[in-house]
N, C-alpha and C positions, 0 to 999 in steps of 0.2 A: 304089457308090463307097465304100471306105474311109475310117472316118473318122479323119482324123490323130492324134487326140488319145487314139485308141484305146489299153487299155491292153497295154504288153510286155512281153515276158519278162522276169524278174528278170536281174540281170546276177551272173554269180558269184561277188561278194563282199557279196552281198546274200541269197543261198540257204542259212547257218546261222542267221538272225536268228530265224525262226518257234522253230529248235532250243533257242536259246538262253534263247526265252521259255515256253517250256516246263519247261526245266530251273528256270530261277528259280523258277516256279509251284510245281515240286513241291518247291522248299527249302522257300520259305515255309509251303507246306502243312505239310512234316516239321517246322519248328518251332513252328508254332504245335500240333500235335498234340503235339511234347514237352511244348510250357508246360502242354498241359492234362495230360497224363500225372503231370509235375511235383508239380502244383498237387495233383493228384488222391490220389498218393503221402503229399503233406506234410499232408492231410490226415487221412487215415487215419493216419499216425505220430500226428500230434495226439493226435486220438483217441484210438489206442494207448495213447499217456504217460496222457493226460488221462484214460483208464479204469485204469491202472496208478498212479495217485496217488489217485482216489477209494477202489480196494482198500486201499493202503496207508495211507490216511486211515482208514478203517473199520478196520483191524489194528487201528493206533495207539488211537485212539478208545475200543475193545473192551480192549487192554491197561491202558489208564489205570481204565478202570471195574474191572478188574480188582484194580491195585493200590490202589483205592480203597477197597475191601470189605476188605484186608487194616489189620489194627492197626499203631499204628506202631513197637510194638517186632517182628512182623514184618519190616516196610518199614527199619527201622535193620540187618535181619540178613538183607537178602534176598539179597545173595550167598551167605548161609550155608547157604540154604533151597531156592535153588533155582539154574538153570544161569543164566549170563550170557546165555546167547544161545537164543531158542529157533526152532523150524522151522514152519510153519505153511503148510500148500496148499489154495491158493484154483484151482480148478477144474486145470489142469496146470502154474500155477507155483507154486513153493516160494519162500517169503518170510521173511526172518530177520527176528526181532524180539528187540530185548536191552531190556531196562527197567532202569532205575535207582533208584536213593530216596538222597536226600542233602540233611543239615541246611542250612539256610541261614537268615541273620542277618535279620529282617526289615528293619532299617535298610539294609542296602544291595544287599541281593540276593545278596552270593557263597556259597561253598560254607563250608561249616566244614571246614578240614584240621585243627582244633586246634591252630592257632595263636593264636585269638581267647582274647581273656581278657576277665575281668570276668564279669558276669549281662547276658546281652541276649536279647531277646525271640529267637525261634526258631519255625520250621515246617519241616516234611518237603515237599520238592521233588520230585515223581516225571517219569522223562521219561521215551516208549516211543520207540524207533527204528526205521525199519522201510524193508530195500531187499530187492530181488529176490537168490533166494540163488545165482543164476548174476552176478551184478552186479561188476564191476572192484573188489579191495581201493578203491580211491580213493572209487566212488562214492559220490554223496551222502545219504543218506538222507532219508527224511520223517520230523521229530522234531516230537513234540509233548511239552508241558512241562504239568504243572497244580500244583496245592499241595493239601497235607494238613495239618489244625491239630493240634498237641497233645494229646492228653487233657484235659479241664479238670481243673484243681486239680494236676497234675504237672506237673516241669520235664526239664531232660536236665543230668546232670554226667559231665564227660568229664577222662578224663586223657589229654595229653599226655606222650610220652615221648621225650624224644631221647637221644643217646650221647654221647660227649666229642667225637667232631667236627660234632655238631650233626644228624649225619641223624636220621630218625626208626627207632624200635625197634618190630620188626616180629613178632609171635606173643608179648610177653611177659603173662602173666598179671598182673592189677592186681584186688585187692577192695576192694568197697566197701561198709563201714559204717557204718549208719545205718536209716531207716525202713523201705527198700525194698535189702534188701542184697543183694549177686552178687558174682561173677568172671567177667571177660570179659579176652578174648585184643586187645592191640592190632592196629589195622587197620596198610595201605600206609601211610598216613599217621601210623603212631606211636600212632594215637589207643582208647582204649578208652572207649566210648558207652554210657552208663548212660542210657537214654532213659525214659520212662515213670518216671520217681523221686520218690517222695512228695517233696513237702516237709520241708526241716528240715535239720537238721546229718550232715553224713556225715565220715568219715575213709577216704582211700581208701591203699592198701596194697601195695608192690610187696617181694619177698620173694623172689628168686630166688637159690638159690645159685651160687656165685662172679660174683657181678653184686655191686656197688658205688656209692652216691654219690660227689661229692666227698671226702667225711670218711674214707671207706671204711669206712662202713657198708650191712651187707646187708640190712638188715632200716631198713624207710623208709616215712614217715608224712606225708601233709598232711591236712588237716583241708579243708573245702568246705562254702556251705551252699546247697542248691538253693529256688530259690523258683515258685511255679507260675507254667508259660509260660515262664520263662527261661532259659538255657545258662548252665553255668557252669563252665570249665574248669581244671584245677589241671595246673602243669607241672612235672616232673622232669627232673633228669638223671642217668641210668642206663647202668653200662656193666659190660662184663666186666672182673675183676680184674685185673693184673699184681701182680709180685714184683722184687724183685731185695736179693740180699744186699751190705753192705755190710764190707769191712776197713779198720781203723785202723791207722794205721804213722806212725812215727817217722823220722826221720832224726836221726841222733845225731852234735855233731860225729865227724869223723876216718873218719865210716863212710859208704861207698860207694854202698851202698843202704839202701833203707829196710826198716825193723826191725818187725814185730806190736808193736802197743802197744795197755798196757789203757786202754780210756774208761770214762766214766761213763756217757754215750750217745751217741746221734747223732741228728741230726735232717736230715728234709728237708723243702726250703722252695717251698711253691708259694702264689701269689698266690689260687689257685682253692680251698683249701682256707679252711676257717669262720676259722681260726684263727689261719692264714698258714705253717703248719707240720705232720708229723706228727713225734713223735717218741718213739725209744725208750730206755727207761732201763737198763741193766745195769750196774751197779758190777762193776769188771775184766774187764769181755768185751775181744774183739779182735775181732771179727767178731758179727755181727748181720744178721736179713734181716726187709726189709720186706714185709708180703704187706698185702691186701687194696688194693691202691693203684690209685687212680682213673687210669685211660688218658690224664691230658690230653695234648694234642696239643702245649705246651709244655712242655718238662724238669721235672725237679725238680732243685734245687739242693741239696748234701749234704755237710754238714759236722757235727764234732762237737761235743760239748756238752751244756748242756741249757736254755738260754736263746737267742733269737734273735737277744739281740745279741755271740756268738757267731760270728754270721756272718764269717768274712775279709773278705768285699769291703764291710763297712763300715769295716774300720777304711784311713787315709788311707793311700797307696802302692799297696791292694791292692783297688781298685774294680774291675778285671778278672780278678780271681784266678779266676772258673768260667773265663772265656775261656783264660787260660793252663793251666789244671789240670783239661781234659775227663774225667777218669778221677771227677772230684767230681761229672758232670752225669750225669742217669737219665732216659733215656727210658723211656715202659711203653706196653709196647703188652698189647693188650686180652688174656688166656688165655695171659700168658706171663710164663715166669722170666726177665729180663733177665741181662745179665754182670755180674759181680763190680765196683760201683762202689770206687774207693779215696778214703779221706780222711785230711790227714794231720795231724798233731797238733806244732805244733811241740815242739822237745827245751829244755830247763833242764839244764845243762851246771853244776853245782857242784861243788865241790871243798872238801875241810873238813881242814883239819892242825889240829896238836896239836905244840906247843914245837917248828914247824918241820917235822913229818915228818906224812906222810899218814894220816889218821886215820877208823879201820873204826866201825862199828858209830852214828856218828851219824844220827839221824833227819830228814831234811828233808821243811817241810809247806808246800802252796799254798793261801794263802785268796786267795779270789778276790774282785774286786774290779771286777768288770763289772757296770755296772749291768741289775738285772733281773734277774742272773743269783745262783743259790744263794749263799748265804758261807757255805755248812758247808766245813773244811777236808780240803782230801787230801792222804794220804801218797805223799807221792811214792816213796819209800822208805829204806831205808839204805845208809850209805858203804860199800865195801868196804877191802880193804885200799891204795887206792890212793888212797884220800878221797875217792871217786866215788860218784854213785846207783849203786845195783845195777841193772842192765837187765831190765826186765821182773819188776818188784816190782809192789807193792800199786799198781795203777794208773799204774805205769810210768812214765818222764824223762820223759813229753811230757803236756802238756796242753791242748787248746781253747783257739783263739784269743778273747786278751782280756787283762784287767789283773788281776796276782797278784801279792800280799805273798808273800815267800817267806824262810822261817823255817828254820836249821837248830839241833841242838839235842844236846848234847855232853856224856855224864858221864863222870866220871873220878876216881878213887880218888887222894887227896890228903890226905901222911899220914892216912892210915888214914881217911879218911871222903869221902863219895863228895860231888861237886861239879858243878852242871848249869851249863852255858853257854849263848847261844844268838843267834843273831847273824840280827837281819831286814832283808830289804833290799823298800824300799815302793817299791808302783809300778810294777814292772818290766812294760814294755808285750809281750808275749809273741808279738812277728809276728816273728820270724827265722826262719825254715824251717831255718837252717844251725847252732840252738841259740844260746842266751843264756845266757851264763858267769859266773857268780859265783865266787869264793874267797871264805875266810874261813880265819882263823890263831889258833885258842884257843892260850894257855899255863898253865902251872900257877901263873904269877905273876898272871894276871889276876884282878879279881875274881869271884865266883861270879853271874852274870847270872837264875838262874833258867829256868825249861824254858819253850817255845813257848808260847802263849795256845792255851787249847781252843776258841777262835773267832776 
C-alpha cells in the first residue's frame, strides 16, 4: 500500500532551483578566488615597491657617504665637477640619482640664494635623489638630506649681484682680496661663493667692461670681513651700460623753432644715483652724450646747467615740466645708444640803443644768481647792428633755468675820448621759454656809468 505522504515529482516551477543553486555556488566560489588572487597581487606589488625603496634607500645612503668624503669647496662647485644627474643599475633597473650641496643658515634652516646679509653661522646641506629611470617626469623620488660643517677656523664670503631690475646676474666674474684670494663666476642665483676663506678682511671686485654701477662706474669695490664658521655676503648692483646724446636749443622770441644753443653743461637727475645727478661740463658745446649710464628702470630727468637747482620743475608754475616736455626724459636701457634727448635753455631777448638808434658792438653778461649754483659770469654775447645778442655767440641768448643779474655794457667815443656805460637789471627770474626782454637807451648826454662788475 502506498504511502501518501510519499514523496513527488517536482512540479515545473520548482525544476531550475537545484540550477540556480549551483550557479550562485560557483559566484561565490569566483569571488572569493578573485579576493584571494587580489590579495595575492597587492602583495607582491608591496613587495615590489617595498624592495624598490630599500634599493633606492641604499643609492641614496651610498651617494651621501659619497659627498661626504668630498671637501666643501668641492661640495660648493659640484655642479661644476660633475653631471646633475647620474645613471646607476641595480640588477636590470636603471636608477637616476642627482645630488645636491647648498649653503644653509643654521638659524633657520633655508638655502642661501644670497640674499642673506650680515655674518651668520652656516653649513653645507647635501641631498641625494633617487627614482627609477623609466619613472613618470612627476614621480616622486626618495630624498635624503644630511649636513656637512665647515672647515674649522674658515668662513664662506659671497657676493651678491643683481641688475637695475633687481634679477640676479648670472656668469659675471667677481675677485676677491684678501687672505685666501680667487675669481669665481656668479651662480642662477647672482651669487659668487667664496667658501673655504681664511679669516680677515677681504675686498671683493667686479670689473667688467661696459657693465656699470649706479655712478657709472666700471671698476667697483666693497670691502667684507669673514670670520670662521660665518657667511658673510656683500651686495651689488651691476648692469650693462646705456648712452644717449644730448642737444641744447633755444627758442628765441619771433622764431618758430628752436635754434642750437651753447651751454655750459647739462645734467641728468636720478634719484638712484650717490649724488642725485651726473653731469657734464663743456663751456659752448650744443650737444653732448652721456655714456656709461646705469639702466635704471626709472628715467633720467635732463636739463641744463650746472647745479641741481637748475632743475625747471622746481621752480613755481613748472612742477610738471618733464611731463609736458618728454623729449627732456631718458630712458637707458642695458647695451644701448638711446635717441637724441632735447633740453631747452630759455632766450634773454635784449636790446641796447644809443641817442635813440640800435646800438652794435655792446657786450651783455649773466651772473647767475641761483642758489648753489656757480656765480662766475657768462657772456652772453654782443649786439649786432640791430642792438640784439648775436645768435649763437659765446654761449649763446639762452641760459639755464634760474635767477640772473643781467648786465649790458656800452662804449663810445665822446669828443675824442672813449666812454663805458652799463645798465644792470637784478633778478630777472629766467622761466619764459618764449624769451625775457629787456631794453636799455644809453646817450651821449648821460653820465659815464663805468663797465659790468667781473663778478
Amino acid at each position: 500500500m502506498l504511502n501518501p505522504r510519499a514523496r513527488r515529482p517536482l512540479g515545473s516551477d520548482e525544476e531550475g532551483f537545484a540550477l540556480m543553486e549551483v550557479v550562485v555556488s560557483a559566484a561565490v566560489l569566483i569571488l572569493v578566488v578573485l579576493g584571494v588572487l587580489a590579495a595575492v597581487d597587492s602583495v607582491s606589488r608591496t613587495a615590489s615597491a617595498n624592495q624598490g625603496r630599500t634599493v633606492a634607500a641604499t643609492l641614496a645612503e651610498k651617494d651621501l657617504e659619497r659627498l661626504r668624503s668630498l671637501r666643501t669647496s668641492d661640495l660648493n662647485e659640484l655642479t661644476e665637477i660633475e653631471s646633475d644627474t647620474k645613471i646607476v643599475t641595480v640588477g636590470s633597473t636603471d636608477w637616476k640619482v642627482a645630488s645636491k650641496a647648498q649653503w644653509v643658515t643654521d638659524s633657520t634652516g633655508e638655502d642661501i640664494s644670497c640674499a642673506l646679509t650680515g655674518e651668520r653661522g652656516s653649513y653645507m646641506r647635501i641631498t641625494s635623489s633617487v627614482v627609477p629611470a623609466s619613472a613618470p617626469a612627476d614621480a616622486k623620488p626618495l630624498v635624503m638630506t644630511s649636513i656637512v660643517a665647515p672647515q674649522p677656523g674658515k668662513g664662506t664670503l659671497t657676493a651678491l649681484v643683481r641688475n637695475a631690475a633687481g634679477a640676479p646676474v648670472v656668469g659675471l666674474g667677481v675677485q676677491a682680496i684678501g687672505p685666501t684670494g680667487a675669481t669665481k663666476l656668479t651662480n642662477d642665483a647672482g651669487c659668487a661663493v667664496f667658501d673655504e676663506a681664511e679669516a680677515g678682511s677681504y675686498t671683493l671686485r667686479l670689473n667688467a667692461s661696459g657693465w656699470v654701477d649706479p655712478d657709472g662706474n666700471q671698476l667697483l669695490e666693497k670691502n667684507g670681513t669673514v670670520s670662521a664658521g660665518n657667511l658673510t655676503t656683500v651686495e651689488f648692483l651691476y648692469d650693462r651700460a646705456g648712452s644717449f646724446p644730448v642737444s641744447v636749443v633755444t627758442r628765441r622770441p619771433g622764431d618758430s623753432d628752436d635754434s642750437p644753443d651753447r651751454s655750459t653743461g647739462v645734467i641728468a637727475a636720478h634719484t638712484g644715483v650717490s649724488t642725485g645727478y651726473r653731469a657734464m661740463t663743456h663751456s659752448g658745446a650744443t650737444s653732448f652724450t652721456f655714456t656709461s649710464m646705469f639702466p635704471f628702470e626709472t628715467p633720467y630727468e635732463v636739463y641744463s646747467g650746472n647745479c641741481t637747482t637748475n632743475n625747471p620743475a622746481t621752480f613755481s608754475g613748472l612742477e610738471d615740466y618733464f611731463a609736458t616736455h618728454p623729449l627732456a626724459v631718458a630712458d637707458v636701457d642695458p647695451s644701448t645708444a638711446g635717441p637724441t634727448r632735447t633740453v631747452l635753455e630759455p632766450a634773454i631777448d635784449v636790446t641796447v640803443t644809443y641817442n635813440g638808434s640800435p646800438a652794435s658792438d655792446a657786450r651783455v653778461y649773466a651772473y647767475p644768481r641761483t642758489p648753489d649754483c656757480s656765480t662766475d659770469r657768462t657772456l652772453l654775447g654782443e649786439t649786432n647792428s640791430t642792438g640784439k645778442i648775436q645768435a649763437n655767440t659765446d654761449a649763446g641768448p639762452g641760459l639755464p633755468f634760474g635767477t640772473y643779474d643781467i648786465c649790458a655794457q656800452l662804449t663810445r667815443r665822446v669828443s675824442g675820448n672813449n666812454r663805458t656805460w652799463r645798465t644792470m637789471w637784478t633778478g630777472i627770474a629766467n622761466t619764459n621759454v618764449n624769451g625775457t626782454s629787456r631794453s636799455t637807451n644809453f646817450s651821449s648826454s648821460n653820465s659815464s656809468t663805468g663797465g659790468c662788475p667781473s663778478s
